[in-house]
C-alpha positions as CSV (number, residue, x, y, z in Angstrom):
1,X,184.4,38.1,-83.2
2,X,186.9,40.8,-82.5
3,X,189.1,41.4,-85.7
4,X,192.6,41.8,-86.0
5,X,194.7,45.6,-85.0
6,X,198.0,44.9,-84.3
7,X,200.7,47.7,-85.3
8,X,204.4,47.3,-84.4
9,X,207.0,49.4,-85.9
10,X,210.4,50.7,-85.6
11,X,212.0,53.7,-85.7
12,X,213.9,56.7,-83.4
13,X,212.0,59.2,-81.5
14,X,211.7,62.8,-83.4
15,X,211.4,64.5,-80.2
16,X,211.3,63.9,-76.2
17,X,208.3,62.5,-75.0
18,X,205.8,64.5,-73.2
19,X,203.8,63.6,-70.5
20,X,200.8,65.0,-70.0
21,X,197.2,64.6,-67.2
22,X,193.6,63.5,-69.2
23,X,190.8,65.4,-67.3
24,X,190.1,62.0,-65.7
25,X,193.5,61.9,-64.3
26,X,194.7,58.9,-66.4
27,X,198.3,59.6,-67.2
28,X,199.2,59.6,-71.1
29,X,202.6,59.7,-73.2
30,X,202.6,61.3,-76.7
31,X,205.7,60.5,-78.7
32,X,206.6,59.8,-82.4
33,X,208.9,58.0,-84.5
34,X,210.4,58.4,-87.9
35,X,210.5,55.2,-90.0
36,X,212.9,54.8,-92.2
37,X,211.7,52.4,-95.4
38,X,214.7,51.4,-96.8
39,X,216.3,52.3,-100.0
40,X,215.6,51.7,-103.8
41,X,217.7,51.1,-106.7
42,X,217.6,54.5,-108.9
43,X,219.6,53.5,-112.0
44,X,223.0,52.2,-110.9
45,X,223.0,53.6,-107.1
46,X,220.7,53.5,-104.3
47,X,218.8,56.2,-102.8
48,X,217.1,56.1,-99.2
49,X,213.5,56.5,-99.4
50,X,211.5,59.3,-98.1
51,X,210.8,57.7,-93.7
52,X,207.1,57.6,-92.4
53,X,206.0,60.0,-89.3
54,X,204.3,57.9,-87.0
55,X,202.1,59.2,-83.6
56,X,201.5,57.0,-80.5
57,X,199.9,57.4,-77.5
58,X,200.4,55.3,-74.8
59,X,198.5,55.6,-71.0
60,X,199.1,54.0,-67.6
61,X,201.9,53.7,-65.4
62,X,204.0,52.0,-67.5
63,X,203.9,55.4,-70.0
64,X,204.9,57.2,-66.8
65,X,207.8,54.9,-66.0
66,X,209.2,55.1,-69.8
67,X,208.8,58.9,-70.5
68,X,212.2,59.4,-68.6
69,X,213.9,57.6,-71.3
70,X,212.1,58.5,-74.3
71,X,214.2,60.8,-75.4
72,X,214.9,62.4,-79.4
73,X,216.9,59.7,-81.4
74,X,216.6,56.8,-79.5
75,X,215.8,53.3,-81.3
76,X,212.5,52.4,-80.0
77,X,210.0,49.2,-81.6
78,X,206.4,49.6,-80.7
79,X,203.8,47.3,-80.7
80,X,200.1,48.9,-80.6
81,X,196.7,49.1,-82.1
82,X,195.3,51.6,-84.8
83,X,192.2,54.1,-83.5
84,X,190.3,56.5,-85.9
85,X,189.2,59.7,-84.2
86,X,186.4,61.8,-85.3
87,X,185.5,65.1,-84.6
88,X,183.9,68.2,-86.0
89,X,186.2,71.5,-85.5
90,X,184.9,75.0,-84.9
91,X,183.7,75.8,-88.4
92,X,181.9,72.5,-88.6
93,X,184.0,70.5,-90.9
94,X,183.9,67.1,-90.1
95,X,187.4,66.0,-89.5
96,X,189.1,62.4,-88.9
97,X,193.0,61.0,-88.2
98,X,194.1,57.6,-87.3
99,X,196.6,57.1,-84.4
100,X,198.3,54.6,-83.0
101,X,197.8,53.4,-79.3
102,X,201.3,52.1,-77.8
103,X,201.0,49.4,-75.7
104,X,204.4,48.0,-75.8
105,X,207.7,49.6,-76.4
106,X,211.0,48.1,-76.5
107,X,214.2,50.4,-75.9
108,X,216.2,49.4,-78.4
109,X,219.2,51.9,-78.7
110,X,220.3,55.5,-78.2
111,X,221.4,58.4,-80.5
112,X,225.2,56.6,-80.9
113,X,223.3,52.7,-81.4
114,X,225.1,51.9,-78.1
115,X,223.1,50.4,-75.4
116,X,220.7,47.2,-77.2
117,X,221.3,46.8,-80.5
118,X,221.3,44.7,-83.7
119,X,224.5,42.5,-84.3
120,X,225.6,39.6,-86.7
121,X,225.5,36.3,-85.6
122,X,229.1,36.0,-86.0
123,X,229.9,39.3,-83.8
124,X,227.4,37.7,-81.7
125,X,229.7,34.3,-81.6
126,X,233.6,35.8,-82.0
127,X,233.5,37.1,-78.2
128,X,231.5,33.7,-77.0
129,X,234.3,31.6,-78.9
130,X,237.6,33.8,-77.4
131,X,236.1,33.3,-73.3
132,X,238.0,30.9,-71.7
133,X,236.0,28.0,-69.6
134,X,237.4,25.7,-66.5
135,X,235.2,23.2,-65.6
136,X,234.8,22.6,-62.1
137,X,236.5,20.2,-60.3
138,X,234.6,17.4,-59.8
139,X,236.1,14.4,-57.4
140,X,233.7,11.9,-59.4
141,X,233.9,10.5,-62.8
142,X,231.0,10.5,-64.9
143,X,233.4,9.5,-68.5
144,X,231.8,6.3,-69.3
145,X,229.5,6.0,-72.2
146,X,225.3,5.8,-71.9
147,X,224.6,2.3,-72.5
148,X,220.5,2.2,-74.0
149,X,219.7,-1.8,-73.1
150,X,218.4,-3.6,-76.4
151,X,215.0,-4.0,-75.9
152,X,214.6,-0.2,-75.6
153,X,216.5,0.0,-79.2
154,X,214.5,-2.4,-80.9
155,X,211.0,-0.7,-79.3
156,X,211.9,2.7,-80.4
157,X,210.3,2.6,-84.2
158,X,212.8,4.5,-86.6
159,X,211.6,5.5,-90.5
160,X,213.7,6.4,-93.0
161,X,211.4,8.0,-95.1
162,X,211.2,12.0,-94.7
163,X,208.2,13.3,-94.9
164,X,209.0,16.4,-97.1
């Protein structure tokens, strides 16, 4: 049974993305992201915590498409796996780091937070609510009311009990 490596995190790009050739020709994206955790209550005021650096990698022609737009501070969330690589360096010290292979990325918003980005419901709703809607014309009348014929009433079992 496979186990469980799922990764997605959030975060704006530290730098542009660079593109780069494997020796087998696969094409492969490097790009990072700093995380910002949130703040914490110090006393009476809160302070912003310290972010997290995170790495990705991502390959295929999808990572060639999206490098164009991977540019420093944009919103990105990434959805990947964790990888540990191994490796002994030239004076023979054993050596490890874990990365994180992209496999999705979602562009969420730019340097300003223009473009896609996080709203309230009711900023969501307030423009919705102020549109102005005209039905079509329609030469037939469709007012009167659904009439459900008894015997489908008294077949449909109803319980007034909820069950939580």
């Amino acid at each position: 049974m496979k186990d469980i490596n799922s990764v997605t995190l959030s975060g704006r790009l530290t730098r542009d993305a660079e593109i780069f050739q494997t020796k087998t020709g696969k094409v492969m994206l490097k790009f990072s992201i700093a995380n910002n955790r949130g703040k914490k209550k110090m006393g009476e005021q809160w302070v912003d915590q310290e972010p997290n650096f995170f790495n990705f990698i991502m390959f295929g022609t999808i990572a060639e498409k999206l490098a164009q737009y991977m540019t420093k501070g944009k919103q990105i969330v990434v959805t990947g796996e964790l990888q540990q690589n191994r490796w002994t360096d030239q004076l023979g010290v054993k050596k490890n780091n874990i990365g994180i292979i992209a496999k999705d990325v979602l562009l969420v918003g730019d340097k300003k937070n223009q473009g896609y980005q996080t709203v309230t419901k009711q900023e969501y709703i307030a423009p919705i609510q102020k549109q102005e809607y005209q039905a079509p014309i329609q030469k037939t009348q469709y007012n009167a009311p659904v009439q459900v014929p008894q015997q489908i009433k008294n077949d449909i079992p109803f319980d007034d009990e909820i069950p939580f």
